[in-house]
ZAMARGU-4260 file (C-alpha; in steps of 0.2 Angstrom, whole numbers, plus 5000, padded with zeros to 4 digits):
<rodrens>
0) 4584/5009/4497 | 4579/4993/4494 | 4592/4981/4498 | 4598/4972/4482 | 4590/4954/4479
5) 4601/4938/4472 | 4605/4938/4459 | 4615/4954/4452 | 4608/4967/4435 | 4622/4955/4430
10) 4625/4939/4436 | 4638/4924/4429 | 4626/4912/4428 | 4616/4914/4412 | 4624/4930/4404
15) 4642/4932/4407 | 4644/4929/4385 | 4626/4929/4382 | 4622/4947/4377 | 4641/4946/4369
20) 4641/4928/4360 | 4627/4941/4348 | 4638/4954/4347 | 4654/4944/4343 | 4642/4936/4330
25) 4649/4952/4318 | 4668/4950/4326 | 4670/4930/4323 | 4685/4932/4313 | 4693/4940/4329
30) 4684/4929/4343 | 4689/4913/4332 | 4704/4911/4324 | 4703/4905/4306 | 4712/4888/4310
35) 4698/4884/4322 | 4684/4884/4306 | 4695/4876/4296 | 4684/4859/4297 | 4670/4867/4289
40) 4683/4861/4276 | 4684/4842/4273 | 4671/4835/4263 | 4668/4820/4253 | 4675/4819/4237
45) 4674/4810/4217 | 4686/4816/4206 | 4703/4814/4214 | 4714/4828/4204 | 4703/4841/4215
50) 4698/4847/4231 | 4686/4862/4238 | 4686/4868/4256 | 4673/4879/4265 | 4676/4891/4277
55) 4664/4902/4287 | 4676/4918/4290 | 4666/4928/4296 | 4648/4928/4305 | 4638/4945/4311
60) 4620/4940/4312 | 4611/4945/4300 | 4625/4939/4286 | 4641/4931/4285 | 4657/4929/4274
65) 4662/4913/4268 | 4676/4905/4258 | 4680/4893/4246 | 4696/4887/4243 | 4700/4875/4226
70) 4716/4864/4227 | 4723/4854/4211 | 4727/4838/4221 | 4731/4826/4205 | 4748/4826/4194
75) 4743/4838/4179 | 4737/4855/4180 | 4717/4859/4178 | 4714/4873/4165 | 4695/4877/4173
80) 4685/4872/4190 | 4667/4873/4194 | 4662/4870/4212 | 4645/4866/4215 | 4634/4865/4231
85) 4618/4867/4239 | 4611/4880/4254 | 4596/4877/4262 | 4580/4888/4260 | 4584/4905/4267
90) 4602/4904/4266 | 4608/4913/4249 | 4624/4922/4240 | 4622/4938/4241 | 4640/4946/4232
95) 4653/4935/4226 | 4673/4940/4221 | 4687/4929/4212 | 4672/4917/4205 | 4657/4920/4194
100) 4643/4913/4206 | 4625/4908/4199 | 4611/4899/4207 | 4595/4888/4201 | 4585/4887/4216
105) 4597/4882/4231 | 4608/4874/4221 | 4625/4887/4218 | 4636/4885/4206 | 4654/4894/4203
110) 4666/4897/4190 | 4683/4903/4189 | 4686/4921/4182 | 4695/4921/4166 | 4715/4921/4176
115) 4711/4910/4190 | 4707/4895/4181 | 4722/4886/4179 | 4730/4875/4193 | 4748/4867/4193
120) 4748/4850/4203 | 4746/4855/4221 | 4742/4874/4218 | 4725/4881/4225 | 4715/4896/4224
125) 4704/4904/4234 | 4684/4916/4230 | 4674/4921/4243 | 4656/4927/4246 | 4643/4936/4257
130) 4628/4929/4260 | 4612/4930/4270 | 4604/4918/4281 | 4608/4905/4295 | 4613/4888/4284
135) 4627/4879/4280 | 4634/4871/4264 | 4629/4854/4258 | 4630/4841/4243 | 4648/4850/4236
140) 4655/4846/4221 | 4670/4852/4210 | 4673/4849/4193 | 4658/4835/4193 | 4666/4824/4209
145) 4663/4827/4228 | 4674/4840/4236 | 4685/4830/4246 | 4698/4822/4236 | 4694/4802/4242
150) 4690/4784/4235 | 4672/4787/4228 | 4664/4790/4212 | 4656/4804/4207 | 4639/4803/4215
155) 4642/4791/4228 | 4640/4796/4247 | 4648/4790/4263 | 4636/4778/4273 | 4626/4785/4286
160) 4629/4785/4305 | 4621/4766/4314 | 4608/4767/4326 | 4617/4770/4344 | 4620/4754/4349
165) 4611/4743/4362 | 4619/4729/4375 | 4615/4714/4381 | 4621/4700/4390 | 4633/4709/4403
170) 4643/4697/4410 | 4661/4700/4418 | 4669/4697/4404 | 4661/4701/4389 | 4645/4710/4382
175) 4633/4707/4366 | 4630/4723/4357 | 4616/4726/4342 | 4612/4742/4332 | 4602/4746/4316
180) 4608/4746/4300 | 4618/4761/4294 | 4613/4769/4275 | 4621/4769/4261 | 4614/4771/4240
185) 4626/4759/4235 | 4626/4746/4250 | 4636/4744/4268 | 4651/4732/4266 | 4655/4730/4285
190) 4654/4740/4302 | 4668/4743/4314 | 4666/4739/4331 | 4676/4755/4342 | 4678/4750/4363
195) 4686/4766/4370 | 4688/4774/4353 | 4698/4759/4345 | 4692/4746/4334 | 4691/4730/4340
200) 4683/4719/4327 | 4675/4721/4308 | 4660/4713/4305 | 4645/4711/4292 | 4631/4710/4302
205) 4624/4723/4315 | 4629/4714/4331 | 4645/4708/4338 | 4649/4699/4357 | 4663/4709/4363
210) 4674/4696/4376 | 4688/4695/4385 | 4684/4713/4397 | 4687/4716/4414 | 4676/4713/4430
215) 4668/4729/4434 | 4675/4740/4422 | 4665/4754/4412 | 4669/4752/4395 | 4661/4763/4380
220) 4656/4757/4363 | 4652/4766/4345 | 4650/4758/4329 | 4652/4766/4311 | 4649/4757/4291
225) 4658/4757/4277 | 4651/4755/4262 | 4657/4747/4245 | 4669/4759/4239 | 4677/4758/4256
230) 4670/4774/4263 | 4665/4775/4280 | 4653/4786/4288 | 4651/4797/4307 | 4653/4787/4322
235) 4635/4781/4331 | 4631/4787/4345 | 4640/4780/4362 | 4631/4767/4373 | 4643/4763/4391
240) 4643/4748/4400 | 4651/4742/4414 | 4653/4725/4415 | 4648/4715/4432 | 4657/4709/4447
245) 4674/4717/4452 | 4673/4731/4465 | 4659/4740/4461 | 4667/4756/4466 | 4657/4773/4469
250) 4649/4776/4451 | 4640/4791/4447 | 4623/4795/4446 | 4609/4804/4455 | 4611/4792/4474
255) 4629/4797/4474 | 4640/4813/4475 | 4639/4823/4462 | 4651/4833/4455 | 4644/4844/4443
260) 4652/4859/4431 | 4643/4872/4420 | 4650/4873/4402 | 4643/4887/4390 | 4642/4887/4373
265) 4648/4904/4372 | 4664/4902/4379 | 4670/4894/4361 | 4672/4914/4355 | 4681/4925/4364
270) 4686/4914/4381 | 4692/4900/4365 | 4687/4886/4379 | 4680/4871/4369 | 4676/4852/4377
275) 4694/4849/4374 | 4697/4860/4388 | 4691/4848/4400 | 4703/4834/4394 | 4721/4842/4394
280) 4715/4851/4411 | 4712/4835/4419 | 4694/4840/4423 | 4685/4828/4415 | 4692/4812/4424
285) 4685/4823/4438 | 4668/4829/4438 | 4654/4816/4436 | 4639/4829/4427 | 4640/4842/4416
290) 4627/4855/4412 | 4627/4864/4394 | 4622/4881/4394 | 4612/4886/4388 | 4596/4882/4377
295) 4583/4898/4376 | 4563/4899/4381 | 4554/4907/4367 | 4534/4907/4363 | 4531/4894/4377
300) 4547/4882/4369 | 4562/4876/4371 | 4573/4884/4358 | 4590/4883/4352 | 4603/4894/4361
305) 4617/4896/4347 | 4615/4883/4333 | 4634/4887/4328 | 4642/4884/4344 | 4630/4870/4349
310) 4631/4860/4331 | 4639/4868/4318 | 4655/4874/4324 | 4668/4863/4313 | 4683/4856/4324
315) 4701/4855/4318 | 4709/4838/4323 | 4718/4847/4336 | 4704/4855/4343 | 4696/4838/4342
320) 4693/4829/4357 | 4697/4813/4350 | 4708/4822/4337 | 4700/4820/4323 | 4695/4834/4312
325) 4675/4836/4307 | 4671/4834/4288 | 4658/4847/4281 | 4646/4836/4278 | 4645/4827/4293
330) 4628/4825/4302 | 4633/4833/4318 | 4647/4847/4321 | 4650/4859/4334 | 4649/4857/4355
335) 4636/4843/4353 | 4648/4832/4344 | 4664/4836/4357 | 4653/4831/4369 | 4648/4815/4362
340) 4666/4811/4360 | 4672/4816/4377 | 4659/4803/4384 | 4666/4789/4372 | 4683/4792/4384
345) 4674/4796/4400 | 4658/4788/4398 | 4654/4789/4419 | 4650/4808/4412 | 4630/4813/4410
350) 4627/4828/4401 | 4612/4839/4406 | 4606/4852/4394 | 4603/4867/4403 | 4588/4882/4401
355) 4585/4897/4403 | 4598/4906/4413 | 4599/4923/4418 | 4596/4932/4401 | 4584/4919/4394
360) 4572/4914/4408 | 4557/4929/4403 | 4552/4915/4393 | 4547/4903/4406 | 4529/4912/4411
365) 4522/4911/4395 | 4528/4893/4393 | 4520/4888/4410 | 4503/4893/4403 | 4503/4877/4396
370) 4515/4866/4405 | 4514/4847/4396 | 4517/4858/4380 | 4532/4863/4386 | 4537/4850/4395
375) 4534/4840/4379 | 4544/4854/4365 | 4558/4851/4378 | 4560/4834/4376 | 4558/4833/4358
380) 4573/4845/4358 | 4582/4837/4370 | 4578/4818/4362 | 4583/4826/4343 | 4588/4809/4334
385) 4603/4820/4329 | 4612/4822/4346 | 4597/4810/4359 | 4614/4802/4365 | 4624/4817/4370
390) 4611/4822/4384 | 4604/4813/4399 | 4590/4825/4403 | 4586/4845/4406 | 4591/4857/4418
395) 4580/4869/4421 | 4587/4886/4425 | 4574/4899/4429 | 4577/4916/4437 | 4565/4916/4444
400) 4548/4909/4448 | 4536/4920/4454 | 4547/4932/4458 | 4560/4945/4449 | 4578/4942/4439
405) 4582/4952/4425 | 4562/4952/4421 | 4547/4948/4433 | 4537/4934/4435 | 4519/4934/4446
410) 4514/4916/4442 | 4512/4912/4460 | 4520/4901/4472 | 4512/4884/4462 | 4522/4886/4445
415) 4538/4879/4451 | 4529/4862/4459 | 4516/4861/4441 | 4536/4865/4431 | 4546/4850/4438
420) 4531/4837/4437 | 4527/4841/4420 | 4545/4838/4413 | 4546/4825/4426 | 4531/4815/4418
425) 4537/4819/4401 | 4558/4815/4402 | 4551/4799/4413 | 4561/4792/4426 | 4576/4787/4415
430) 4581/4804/4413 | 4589/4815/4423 | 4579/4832/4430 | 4585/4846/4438 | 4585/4861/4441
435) 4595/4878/4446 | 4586/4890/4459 | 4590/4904/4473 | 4599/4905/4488 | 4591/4921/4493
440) 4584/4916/4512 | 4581/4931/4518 | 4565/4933/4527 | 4551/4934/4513 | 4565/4932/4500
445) 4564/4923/4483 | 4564/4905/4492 | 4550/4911/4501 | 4543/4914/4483 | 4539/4898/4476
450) 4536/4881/4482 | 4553/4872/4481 | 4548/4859/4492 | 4533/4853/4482 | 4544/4855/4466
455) 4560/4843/4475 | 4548/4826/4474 | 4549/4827/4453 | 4569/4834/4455 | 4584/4824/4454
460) 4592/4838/4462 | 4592/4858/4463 | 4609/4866/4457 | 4606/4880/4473 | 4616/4896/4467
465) 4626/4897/4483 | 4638/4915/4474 | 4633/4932/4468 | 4626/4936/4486 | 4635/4955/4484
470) 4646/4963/4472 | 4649/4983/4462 | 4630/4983/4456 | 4632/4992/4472 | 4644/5004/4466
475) 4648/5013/4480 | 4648/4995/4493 | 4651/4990/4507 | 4663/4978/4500 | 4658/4961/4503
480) 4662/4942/4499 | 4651/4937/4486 | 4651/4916/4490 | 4649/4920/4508 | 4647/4900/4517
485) 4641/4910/4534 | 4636/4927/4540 | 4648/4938/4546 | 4646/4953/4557 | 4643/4967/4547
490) 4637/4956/4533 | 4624/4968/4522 | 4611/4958/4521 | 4604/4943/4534 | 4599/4926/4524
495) 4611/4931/4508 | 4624/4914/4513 | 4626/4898/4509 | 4623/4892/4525 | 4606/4901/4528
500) 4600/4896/4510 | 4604/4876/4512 | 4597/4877/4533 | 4581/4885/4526 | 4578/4874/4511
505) 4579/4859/4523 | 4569/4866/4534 | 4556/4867/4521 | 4557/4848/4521 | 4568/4846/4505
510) 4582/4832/4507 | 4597/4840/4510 | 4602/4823/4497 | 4594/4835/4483 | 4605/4849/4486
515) 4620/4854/4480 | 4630/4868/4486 | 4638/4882/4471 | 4652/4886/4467 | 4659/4903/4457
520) 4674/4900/4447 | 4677/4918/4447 | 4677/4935/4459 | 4667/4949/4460 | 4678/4968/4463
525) 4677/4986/4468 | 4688/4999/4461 | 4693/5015/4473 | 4693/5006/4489 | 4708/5011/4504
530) 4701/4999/4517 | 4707/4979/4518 | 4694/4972/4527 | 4675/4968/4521 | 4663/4982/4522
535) 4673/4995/4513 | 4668/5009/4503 | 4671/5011/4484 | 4669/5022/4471 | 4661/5009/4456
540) 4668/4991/4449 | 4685/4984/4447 | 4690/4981/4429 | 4686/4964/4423 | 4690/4956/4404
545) 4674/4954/4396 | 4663/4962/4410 | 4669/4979/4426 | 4667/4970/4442 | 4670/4950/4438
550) 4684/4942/4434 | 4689/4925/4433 | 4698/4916/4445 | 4716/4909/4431 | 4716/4930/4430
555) 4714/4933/4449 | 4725/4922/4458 | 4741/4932/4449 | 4734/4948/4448 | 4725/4951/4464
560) 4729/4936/4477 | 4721/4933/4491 | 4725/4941/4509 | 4713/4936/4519 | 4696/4926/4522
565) 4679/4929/4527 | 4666/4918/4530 | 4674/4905/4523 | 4679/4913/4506 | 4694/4922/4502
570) 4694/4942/4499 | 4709/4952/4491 | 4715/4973/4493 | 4728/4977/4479 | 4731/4995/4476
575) 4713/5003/4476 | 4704/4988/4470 | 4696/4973/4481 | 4690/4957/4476 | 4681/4944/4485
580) 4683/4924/4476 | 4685/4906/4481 | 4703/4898/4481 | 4708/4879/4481 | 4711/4880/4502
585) 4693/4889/4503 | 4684/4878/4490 | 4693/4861/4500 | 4684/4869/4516 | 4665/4871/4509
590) 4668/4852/4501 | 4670/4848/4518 | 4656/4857/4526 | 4646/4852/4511 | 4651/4834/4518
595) 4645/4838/4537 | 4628/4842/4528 | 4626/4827/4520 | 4622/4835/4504 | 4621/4827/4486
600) 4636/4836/4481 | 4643/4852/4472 | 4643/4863/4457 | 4650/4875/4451 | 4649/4891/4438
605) 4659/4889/4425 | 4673/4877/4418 | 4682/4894/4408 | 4687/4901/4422 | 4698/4888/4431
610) 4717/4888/4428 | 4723/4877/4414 | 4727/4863/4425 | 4709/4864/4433 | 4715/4869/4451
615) 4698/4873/4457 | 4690/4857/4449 | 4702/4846/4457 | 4700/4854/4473 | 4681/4851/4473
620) 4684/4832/4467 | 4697/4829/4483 | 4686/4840/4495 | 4671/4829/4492 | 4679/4812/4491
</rodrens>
């Protein structure tokens, strides 16, 4: 039988959610706790005895369920309420209940049933909906006024988000910052000038010298208006600086160690990890890259992967990174806007948005027919006005180039070289490139398959999937680590190690600068197995939470801990099952050979499954240096 190739029929990296984030489309109300929606639920209000709230409950595809809740927020009681709003072409009320719901157009327009219409001061009532289509709520009103009980008059909207803003001037102590002007239909009043999230001055022009800062320090600035009424709008976008002189320290970027973490849009459903997650766990002040997974490859483009998750997903404020809840009419929502905040407090962090993966890169041999096409759909995704300062350029993630992952590709060894110099000449030098590839060395393998080496010159780096070498797609074993760093004797298969993989791309004459060894946050288990050692027979996969034969590491290191080590990584034999997965003390040990091979760094696969205080994280931040 034909020995199995990296990767596995189902890999981490790419899927693990994919092919689930569309089935717990239909299941959101269980995946996502209400509380978690609720900021679909803030808007932007006129008449100040009332308030309407919008919640998305629950979300299958094809439809969805929403919810509107009316609060009497004044001192008398209302005898009758109308909420008003606007869906975007395509999106439409298909059944309504407590309300009488008609529409002109897009524009929608409620009424209360004949004993639901009165409100005491500070009573509320709720009507819900189903309706078809992929949009959101916009332009709400109740009883005439915006819907979310503040200072303006009936017709009159926050100002706009400012340009991101520029600086200029970098001294040791101080900076001179500009933007463009925010919008607003009855004028701006002033902007406020945020450093590290808190105002530090109010001014009425569109540029402010900030002074008094510290020598060599990194420092992030946004800016946002308020207009007349005394409304202010969304936060620009963040700009970082670090002043000059002091000890320049190691900053991040692509000459220095990097220190990089996958985080998936999926994981905001059933795992419930958000960017938040990366602040209480400590991870953030560790890591220097992140790459978000992941944005799809369809009919030769780059496509959106999961425009809830990605930009519509309202935050609570203390989901919030920066704990403060979105509005519902806020330009930008979801995983796009927490990472635009988590840069404001860690602005050493890029963000690389990620492509492809596993279940999504059958789209890459159609795109490739017409490369600067692609390259060029990319970037005007990536560079989308509405979230260009959350990423710093594209990883590319395909499985795999003229050869097979889940689908097969026969585009010849040239694609991969004619792929990284087409988005290399369209993201420019400015932006980060990179991209994730095979550690299959095995003689004839998948590196074999495509020119790497000719690719490497346009790359910033190659995220080299170092994990997945064996696991229960071969049901019956051997058992065997699946991260090996070495061979082994008795190792099923010659070439599948991280060793082998790293020597054979130098080899090839890529800098070893360019490589970055991977790391799996997870373990890979057979059920039905009597023998402790590797090389084990089984009789199918271990149990796993969302998937037999993988489970994360928070789950493993209780349920199954280690109890021995091969080639570097650490295997476990509880009961009838063995699993194979990387600890802190083996993770400390491949930084350290890492180190010895003067590569560019490490990343790994994926933040959700490190323990809450981001053990593994930590350990690859210490083991590196």
């Amino acid at each position: 039988m034909k020995p199995h190739s990296q990767h596995p029929p189902h890999p981490p990296h790419g899927v693990r959610g994919r092919r689930r984030s569309r089935l717990l489309a239909g299941l959101t109300a269980l995946a996502v706790p209400l509380a978690a929606m609720v900021g679909l639920a803030s808007p932007a209000e006129a008449a100040p005895s009332a308030t309407a709230t919008y919640v998305k409950t629950q979300d299958w595809g094809t439809g969805f369920e929403g919810k509107w809740t009316v609060k009497n927020t004044g001192a008398t009681t209302i005898n009758s309420w109308t909420v008003e709003w606007d869906f975007p072409s395509g999106t439409s009320v298909t059944t309504a209940w407590d309300a009488d719901v008609t529409s002109s157009g897009n524009h929608w327009t409620a009424k209360n049933k004949s004993w639901n219409g009165t409100l005491a001061p500070g009573a509320s009532v709720s009507f819900g909906f189903n309706g078809a289509g992929p949009g959101s709520p916009s332009n709400c009103t109740v009883n005439g006024g915006s819907c979310d009980g503040g200072p303006s008059e009936p017709g009159d909207d926050p100002p706009s988000a400012p340009g991101t803003p520029s600086a200029s001037g970098i001294t040791d102590s101080s900076v001179q910052l500009s933007w463009t002007a925010a919008a607003d239909d009855n004028g701006v009043k002033n902007y406020d000038v945020l450093r590290d999230g808190a105002v530090v001055a109010t001014v009425t022009s569109t540029s402010y010298t900030d002074t008094g800062l510290s020598a060599g320090t990194d420092y992030s600035y946004t800016v946002r208006a308020r207009d007349t009424a005394g409304q202010t709008g969304p936060l620009s976008g963040a700009r970082a600086v670090r002043t000059t002189g002091g000890d320049p320290g190691p900053g991040p970027g692509p000459s220095d160690t990097v220190k990089l973490g996958y985080f998936t849009n999926w994981g905001v459903y059933q795992r419930n990890y958000h960017v938040k997650n990366l602040v209480t766990s400590g991870s953030a002040a560790k890591i220097t890259h992140i790459n978000y997974a992941f944005g799809n490859v369809q009919n030769g483009r780059c496509t959106i992967g999961d425009s809830y998750a990605d930009y519509e997903k309202a935050y609570t404020a203390a989901q919030s990174v920066d704990g403060v809840a979105d509005t519902w009419d806020q330009p930008l929502r979801g995983n796009f806007n927490q990472l635009r905040k988590l840069k404001a407090q860690y602005p050493h962090i890029k963000v690389l948005w990620s492509f492809g993966g596993w279940t999504w890169s059958g789209g890459f041999g159609q795109a490739m027919q017409n490369p600067a096409a692609f390259a060029d759909s990319c970037y005007q995704l990536v560079e989308d006005p509405r979230w260009a300062d959350v990423f710093d350029g594209i990883d590319l993630d395909w499985e795999y180039p003229n050869a097979c992952g889940l689908s097969c590709d026969s585009s010849g060894p040239a694609v991969m070289k004619t792929m990284m110099q087409a988005f290399r000449n369209r993201f420019g030098p400015d932006n980060l490139v990179t991209a994730a590839i095979t550690a299959d060395a095995s003689s004839g393998g998948k590196i074999d398959a495509a020119d790497y080496a000719g690719a490497a010159q346009y790359a910033d780096w190659y995220n080299v999937m170092t994990y997945d070498f064996f696991g229960a797609w071969a049901a019956q074993g051997p058992t065997a680590p699946h991260s090996p760093l070495t061979s082994y004797p008795g190792i099923p298969q010659e070439g599948f190690n991280s060793a082998a993989a790293i020597a054979k791309l130098k080899a090839k004459g890529i800098p070893s600068k360019k490589l970055l060894l991977g790391i799996g946050f997870y373990g890979r288990g057979w059920t039905g197995v009597t023998q402790s050692a590797p090389g084990g027979s089984a009789t199918g996969p271990a149990s796993g939470t969302y998937e037999q034969g993988i489970e994360d590491y928070k789950v493993l290191k209780s349920r199954c801990p280690s109890n021995g080590t091969v080639a570097g990584t650490a295997y476990a034999h509880c009961g009838s099952e063995w699993w194979s997965y990387d600890t802190p003390a083996t993770v400390t040990s491949k930084m350290g050979w890492a180190r010895n091979q003067d590569l560019g760094g490490a990343f790994f696969w994926e933040f959700s499954g490190d323990t809450a205080n981001g053990e593994l994280v930590s350990a690859i931040d210490s083991g590196l240096g």
